[in-house]
Backbone bond lengths (Angstrom), bond angles and torsions (degrees), N, CA, C in turn:
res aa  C-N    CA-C-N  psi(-1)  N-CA   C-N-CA  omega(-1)  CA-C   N-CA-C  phi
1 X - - - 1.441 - - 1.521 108.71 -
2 X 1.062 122.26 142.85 1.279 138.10 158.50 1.105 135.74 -75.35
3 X 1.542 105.22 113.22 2.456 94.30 -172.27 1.322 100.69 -142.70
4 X 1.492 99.03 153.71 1.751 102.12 -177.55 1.331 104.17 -108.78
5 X 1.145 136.77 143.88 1.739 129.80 174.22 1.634 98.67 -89.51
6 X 1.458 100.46 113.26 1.713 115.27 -171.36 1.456 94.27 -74.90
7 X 1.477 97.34 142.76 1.716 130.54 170.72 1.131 128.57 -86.03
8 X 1.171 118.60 -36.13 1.772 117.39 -165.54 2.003 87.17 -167.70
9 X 1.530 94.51 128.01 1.625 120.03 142.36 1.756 87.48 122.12
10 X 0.939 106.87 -150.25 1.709 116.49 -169.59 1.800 107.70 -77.37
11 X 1.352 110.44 133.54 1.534 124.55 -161.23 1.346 110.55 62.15
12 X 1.171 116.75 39.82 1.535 131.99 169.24 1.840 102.95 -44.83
13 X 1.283 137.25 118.54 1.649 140.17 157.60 1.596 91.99 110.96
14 X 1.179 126.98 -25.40 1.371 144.51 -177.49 1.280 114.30 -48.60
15 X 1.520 128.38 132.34 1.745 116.45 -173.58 1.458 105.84 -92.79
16 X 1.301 116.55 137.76 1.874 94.67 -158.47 2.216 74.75 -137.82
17 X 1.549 100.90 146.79 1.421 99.50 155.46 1.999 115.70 -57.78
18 X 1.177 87.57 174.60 1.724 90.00 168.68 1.565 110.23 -90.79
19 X 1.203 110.18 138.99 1.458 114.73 172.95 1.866 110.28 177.35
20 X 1.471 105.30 -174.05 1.572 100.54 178.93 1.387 95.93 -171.44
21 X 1.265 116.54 -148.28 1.727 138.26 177.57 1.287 113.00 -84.45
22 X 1.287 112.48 128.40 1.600 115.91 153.36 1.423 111.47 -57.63
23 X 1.371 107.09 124.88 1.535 119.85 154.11 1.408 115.20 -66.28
24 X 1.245 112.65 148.38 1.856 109.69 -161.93 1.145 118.38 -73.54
25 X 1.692 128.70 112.80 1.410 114.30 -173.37 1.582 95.39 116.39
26 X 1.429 134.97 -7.86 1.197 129.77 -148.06 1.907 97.77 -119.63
27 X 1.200 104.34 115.66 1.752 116.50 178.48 2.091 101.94 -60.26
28 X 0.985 89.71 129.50 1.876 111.52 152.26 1.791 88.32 8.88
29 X 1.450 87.81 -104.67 1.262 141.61 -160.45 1.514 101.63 -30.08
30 X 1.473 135.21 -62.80 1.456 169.27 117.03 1.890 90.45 21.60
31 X 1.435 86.75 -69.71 1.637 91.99 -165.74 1.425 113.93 -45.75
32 X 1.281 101.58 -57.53 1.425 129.58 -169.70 1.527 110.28 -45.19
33 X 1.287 109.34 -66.48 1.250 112.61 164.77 1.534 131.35 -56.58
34 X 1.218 123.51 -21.81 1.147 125.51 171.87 1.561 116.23 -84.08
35 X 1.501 97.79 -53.72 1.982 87.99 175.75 1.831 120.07 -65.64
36 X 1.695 104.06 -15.87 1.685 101.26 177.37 1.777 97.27 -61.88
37 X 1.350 110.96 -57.95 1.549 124.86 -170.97 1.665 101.56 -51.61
38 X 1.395 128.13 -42.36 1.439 121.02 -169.74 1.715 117.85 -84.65
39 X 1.564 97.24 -24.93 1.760 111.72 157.05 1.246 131.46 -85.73
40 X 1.080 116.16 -37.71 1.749 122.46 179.72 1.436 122.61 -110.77
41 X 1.072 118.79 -23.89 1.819 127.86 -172.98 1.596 111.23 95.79
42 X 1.198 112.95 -7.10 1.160 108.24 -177.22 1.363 120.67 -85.00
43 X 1.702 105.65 163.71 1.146 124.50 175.79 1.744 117.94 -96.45
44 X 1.342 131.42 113.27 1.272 105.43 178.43 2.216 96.95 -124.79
45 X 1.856 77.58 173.56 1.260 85.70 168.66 1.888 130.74 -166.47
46 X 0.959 103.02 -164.94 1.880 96.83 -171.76 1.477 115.51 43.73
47 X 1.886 106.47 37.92 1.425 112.82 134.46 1.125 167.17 33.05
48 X 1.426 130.71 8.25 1.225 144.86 -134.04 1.675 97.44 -103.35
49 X 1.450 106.02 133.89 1.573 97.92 133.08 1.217 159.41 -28.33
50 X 0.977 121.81 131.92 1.768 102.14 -173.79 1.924 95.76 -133.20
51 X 1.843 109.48 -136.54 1.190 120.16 -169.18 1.670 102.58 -95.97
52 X 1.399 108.49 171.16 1.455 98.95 172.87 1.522 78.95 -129.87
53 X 1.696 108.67 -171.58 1.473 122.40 -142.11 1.692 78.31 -159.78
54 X 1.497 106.78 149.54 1.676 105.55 168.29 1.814 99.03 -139.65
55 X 1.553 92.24 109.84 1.906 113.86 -157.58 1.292 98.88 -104.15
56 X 1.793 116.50 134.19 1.063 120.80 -180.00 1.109 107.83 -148.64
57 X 1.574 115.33 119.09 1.491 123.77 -164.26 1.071 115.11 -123.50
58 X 2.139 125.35 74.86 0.884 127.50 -166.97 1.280 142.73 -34.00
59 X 1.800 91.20 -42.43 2.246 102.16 178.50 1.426 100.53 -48.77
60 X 1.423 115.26 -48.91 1.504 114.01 -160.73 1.763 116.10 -63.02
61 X 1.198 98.26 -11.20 1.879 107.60 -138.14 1.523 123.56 38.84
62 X 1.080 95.16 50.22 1.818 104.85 169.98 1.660 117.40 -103.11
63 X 1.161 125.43 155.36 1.271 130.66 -178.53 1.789 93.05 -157.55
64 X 1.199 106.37 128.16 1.722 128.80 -178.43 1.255 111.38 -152.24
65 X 1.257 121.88 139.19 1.589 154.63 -168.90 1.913 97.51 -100.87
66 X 1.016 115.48 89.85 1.737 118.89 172.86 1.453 112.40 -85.34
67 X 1.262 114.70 106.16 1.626 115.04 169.33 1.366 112.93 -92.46
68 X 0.595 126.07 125.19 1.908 138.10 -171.14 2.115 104.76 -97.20
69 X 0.920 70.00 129.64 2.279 88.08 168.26 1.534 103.97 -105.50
70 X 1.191 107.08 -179.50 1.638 124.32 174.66 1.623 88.83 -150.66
71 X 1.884 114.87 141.13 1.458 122.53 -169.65 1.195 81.40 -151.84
72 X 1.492 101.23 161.50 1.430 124.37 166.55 1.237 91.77 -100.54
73 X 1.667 117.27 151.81 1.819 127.92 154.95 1.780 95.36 -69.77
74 X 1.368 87.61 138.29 1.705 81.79 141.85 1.086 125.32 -129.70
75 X 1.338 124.37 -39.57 1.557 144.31 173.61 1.489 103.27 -149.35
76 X 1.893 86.14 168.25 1.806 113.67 -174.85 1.070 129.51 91.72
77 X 1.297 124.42 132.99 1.267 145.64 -117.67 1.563 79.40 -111.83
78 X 1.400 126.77 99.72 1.925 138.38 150.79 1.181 111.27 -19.33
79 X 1.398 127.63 125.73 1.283 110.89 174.77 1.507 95.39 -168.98
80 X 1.357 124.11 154.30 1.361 111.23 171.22 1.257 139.51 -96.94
81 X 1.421 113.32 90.21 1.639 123.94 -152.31 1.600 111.81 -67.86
82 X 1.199 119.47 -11.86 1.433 135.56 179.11 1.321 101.90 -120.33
83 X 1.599 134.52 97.95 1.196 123.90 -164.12 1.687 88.12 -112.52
84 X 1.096 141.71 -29.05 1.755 142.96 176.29 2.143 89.00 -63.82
85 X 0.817 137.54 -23.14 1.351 127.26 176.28 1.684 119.16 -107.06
86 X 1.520 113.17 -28.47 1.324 107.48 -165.84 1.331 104.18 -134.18
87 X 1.319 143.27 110.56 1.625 136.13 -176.72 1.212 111.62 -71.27
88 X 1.348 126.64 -50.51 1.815 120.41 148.98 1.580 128.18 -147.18
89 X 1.099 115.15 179.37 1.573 118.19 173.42 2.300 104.97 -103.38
90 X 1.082 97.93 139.97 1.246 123.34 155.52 1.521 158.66 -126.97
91 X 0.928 139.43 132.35 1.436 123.83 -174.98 1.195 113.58 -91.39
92 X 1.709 122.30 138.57 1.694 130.69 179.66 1.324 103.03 -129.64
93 X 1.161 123.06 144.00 1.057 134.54 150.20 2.197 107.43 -40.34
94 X 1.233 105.29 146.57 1.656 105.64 161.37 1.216 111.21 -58.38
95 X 1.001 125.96 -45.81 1.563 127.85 -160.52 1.446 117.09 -91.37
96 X 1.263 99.46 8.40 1.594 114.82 -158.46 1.658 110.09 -135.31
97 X 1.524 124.11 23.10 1.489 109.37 -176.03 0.643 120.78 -42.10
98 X 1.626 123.25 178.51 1.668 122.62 150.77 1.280 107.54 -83.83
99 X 1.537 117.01 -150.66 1.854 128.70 -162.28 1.551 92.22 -159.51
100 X 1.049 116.46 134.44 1.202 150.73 -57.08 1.759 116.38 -13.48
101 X 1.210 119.93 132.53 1.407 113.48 155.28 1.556 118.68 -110.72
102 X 0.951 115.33 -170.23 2.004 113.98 -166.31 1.273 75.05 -102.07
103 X 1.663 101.45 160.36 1.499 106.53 170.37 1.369 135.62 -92.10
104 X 1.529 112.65 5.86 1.454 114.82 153.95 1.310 120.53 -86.95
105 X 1.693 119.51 -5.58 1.812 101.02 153.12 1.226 110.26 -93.51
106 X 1.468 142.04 -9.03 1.153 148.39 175.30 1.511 101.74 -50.83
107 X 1.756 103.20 -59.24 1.306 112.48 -168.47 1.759 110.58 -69.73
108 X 1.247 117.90 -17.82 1.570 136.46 175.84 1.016 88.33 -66.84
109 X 1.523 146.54 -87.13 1.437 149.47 -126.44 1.615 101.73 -66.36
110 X 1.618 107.14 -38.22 0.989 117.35 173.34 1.666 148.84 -42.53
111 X 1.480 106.92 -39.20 1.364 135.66 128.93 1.248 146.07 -57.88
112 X 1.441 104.37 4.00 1.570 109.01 166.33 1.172 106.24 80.92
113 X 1.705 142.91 13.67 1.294 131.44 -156.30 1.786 95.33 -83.75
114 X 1.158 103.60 140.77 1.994 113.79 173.45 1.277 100.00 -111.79
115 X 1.279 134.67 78.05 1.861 121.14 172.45 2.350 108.66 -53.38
116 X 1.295 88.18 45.67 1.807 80.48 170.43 1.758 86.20 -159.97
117 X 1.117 139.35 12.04 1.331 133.90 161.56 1.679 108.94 -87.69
């Protein structure tokens, strides 16, 4: 899996996948691929849906709905294209996160989700 240790805003030091907001009008799938490519350099693909998560991070007064994908890598060189948000990207094993995690995979792990079942 792929995680960036977040820099600045809510779950700040936190290892969070790559992702962001749908632009309006913009499918799942679309997103996904575009914010991995605009954060990491990468290329992914075969797309899928996955679980969503319903995250609520009182200090902040935020409340967000996280829908999660599953991608294959294919190419591109990792790197951290947003360096004011993300200090770097890494690869973990599933079974193997790091600590801190963001709290919409916290809340993922939580549900039992296996992205290889």
């Amino acid at each position: 899996m792929l995680l960036g240790r977040r820099k600045s805003g809510h779950g700040r030091e936190s290892w969070s996948f790559p992702g962001g907001h749908l632009e309006l009008g913009e499918q799942i799938e679309d997103c996904a691929t575009r914010e991995v490519k605009e954060e990491t350099g990468a290329l992914i693909s075969f797309v899928r849906r996955g679980p969503y998560t319903n995250d609520i991070f009182p200090a902040e007064r935020k409340h967000y709905i996280t829908l999660f994908v599953v991608a294959d890598y294919v190419s591109g060189e990792i790197e951290a294209r947003e360096p004011d948000k993300c200090e770097r990207w890494e690869w973990f094993e599933w079974n193997d996160l790091p600590r801190p995690l963001f709290l919409p995979i916290q809340n993922l792990l939580k549900t039992g989700f296996d992205p290889f079942s």
